[in-house]
N, C-alpha and C positions, 0 to 999 in steps of 0.2 A: 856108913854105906848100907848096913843089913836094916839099920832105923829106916833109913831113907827109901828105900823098897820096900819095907813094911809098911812106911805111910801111905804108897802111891798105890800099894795093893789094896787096901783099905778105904782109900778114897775113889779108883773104881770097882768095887764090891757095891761101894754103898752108891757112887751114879747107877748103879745096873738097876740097884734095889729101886731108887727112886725113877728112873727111865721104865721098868716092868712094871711101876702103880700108875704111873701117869697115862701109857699103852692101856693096861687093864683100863683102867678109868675115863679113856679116852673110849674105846671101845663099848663101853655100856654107856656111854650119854647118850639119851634120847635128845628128840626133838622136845622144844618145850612149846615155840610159835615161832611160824613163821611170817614174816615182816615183808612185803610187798613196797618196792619204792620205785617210782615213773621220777626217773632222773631231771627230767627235761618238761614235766608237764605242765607248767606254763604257756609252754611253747604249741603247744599240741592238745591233742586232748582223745585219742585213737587209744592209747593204753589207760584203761582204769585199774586200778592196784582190785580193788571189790571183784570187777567182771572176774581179772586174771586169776584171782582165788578160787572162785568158782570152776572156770574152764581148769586148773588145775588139779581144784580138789583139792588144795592145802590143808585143809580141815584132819584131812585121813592122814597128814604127815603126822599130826601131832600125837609124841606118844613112842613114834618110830626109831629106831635104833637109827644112830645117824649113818653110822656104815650101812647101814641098808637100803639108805636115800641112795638112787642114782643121780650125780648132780649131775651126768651132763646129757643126762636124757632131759629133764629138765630145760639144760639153755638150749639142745637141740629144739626140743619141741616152743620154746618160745622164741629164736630165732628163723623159726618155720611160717610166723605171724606175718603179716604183710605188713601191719605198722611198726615192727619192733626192726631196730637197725641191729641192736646189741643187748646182749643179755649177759648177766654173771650170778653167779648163782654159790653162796660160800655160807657153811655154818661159824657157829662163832663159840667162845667158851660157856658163856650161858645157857646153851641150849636152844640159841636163838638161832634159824636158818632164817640167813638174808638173800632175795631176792632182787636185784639192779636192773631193770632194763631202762632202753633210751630208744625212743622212738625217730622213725623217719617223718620231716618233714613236706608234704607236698606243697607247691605253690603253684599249681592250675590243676584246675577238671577240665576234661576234653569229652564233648559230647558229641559222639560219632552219628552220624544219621543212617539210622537202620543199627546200628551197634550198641553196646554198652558202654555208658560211663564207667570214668575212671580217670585216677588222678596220677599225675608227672611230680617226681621230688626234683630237685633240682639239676641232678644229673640225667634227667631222663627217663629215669626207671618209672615201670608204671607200678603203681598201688591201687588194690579196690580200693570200690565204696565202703563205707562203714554205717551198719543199720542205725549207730550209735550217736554219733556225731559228725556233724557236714560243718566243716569249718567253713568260714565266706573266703573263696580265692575266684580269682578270674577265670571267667569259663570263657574255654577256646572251641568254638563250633566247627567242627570242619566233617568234611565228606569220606575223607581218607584217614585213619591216625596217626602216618607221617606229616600229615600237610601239620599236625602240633608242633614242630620242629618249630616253626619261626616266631611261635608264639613265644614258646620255651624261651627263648635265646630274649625275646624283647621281656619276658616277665625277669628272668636274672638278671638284665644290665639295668635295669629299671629300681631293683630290687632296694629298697631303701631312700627311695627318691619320690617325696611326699607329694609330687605336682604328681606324676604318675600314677601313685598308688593310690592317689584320692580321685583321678578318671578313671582307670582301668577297673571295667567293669566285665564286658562280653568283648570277646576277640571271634575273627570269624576270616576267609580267603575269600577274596570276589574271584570273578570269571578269568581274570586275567594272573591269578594267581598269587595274588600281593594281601599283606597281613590288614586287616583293615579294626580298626577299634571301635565300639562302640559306647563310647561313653556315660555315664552317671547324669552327665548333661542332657537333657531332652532335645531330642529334634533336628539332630545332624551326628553323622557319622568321618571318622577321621581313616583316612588310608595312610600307611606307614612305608609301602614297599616290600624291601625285605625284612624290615624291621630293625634294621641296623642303624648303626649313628644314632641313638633313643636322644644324646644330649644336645645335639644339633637340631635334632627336627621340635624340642624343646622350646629350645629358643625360638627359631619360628614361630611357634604355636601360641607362646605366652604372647610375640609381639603380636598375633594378629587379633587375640584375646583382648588382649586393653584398647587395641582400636577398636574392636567393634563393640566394645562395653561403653568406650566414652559416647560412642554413636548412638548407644543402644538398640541395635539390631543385630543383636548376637544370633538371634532364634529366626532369624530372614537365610539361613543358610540353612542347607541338607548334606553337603558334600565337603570335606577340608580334603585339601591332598596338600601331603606333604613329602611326596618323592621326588622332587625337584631341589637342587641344593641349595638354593639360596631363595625361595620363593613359595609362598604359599597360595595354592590355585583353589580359589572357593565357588563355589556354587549355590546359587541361592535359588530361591523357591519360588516357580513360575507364579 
């Protein structure tokens, strides 16, 4: 029994010893470099690991007692970013502080008349411009920057749907208040309504497409509507 206490006291003596070097020795690691990683940048291209070095100044980490790094002024100050959605910010055994952030996606500009640009992620939220890079997404014109609402809603249910993504080009509200597209295609414009039902008025579309493809006077129209449910009312060019 007095062995048996004498080993267990022995054996925490000697975690203390090894828990007080590993503390001490945790406490004087510096920074050695820090690694910058855009989780999602394929996707995007608003976060560059280079820019984000610079606007932080990494450079002056290296060298630094890492207890001295404040990490989460850090992901404060890069979740403060307009394109960044999430940031994480964690050193490692090497001396290596790794940087994670993951950017927000926009998928429309909305170009206010008399206003500034600026772009919609898919929840709605707005994000500036970036001096850096202009992704190509659908511009939505409008006079108000709520009238984006119906654009919004037709670019997300659209969203992955290669007959749309390869029209939509310029969105814009006519006078009567309905989402109107202006197509990739020259020389006529398509009105949508509310923008709703994108799969129905689809269908529509393509049908009235192959008719006037086999006719060949696709480009004798200025006007498609397709706010009527089962019918597509064209207008052609006096």
């Amino acid at each position: 029994m007095i062995l048996r206490t004498l080993i267990s006291l022995s054996l925490m003596a000697l975690l203390g010893v090894v828990l007080g070097f590993s503390s001490a020795e945790a406490a004087g690691r510096r920074v050695r470099k820090v690694q910058i990683e855009v989780k999602d940048e394929a996707r995007a291209g608003f976060l560059d690991p280079s820019r984000l070095a610079d606007q932080l100044g990494t450079n002056r980490l290296e060298g630094e007692l890492l207890v001295d790094v404040d990490l989460q002024s850090v992901v404060t100050h890069l979740e403060a970013l307009d394109a960044c959605a999430k940031a994480e910010v964690y050193p490692h055994m090497d001396g290596t502080l790794h940087i994670d952030v993951w950017q927000r996606r926009p998928v429309m500009r909305v170009h206010v008349k008399g206003g500034e640009d600026h772009y919609l992620d898919r929840d709605g939220e707005r994000m500036a411009l970036d001096p850096y890079h202009a992704p190509h997404l659908p511009v939505m014109h409008v006079t108000q920057a709520d009238q984006a609402k119906m654009g919004l809603q037709f670019v997300n249910d659209t969203r992955g749907d290669a007959f749309w993504n390869n029209l939509t080009d310029q969105l814009s509200v006519n006078d009567q208040g309905e989402l109107v597209l202006h197509p990739r295609l020259a020389g006529h414009h398509i009105v949508l309504g509310d923008g709703s039902e994108a799969a129905h008025k689809k269908r529509n579309l393509l049908t009235f497409y192959r008719a006037q493809i086999e006719r060949g006077n696709l480009r004798n129209y200025k006007r498609i509507d397709l706010t009527y449910r089962d019918q597509v009312i064209a207008q052609r060019y006096p």
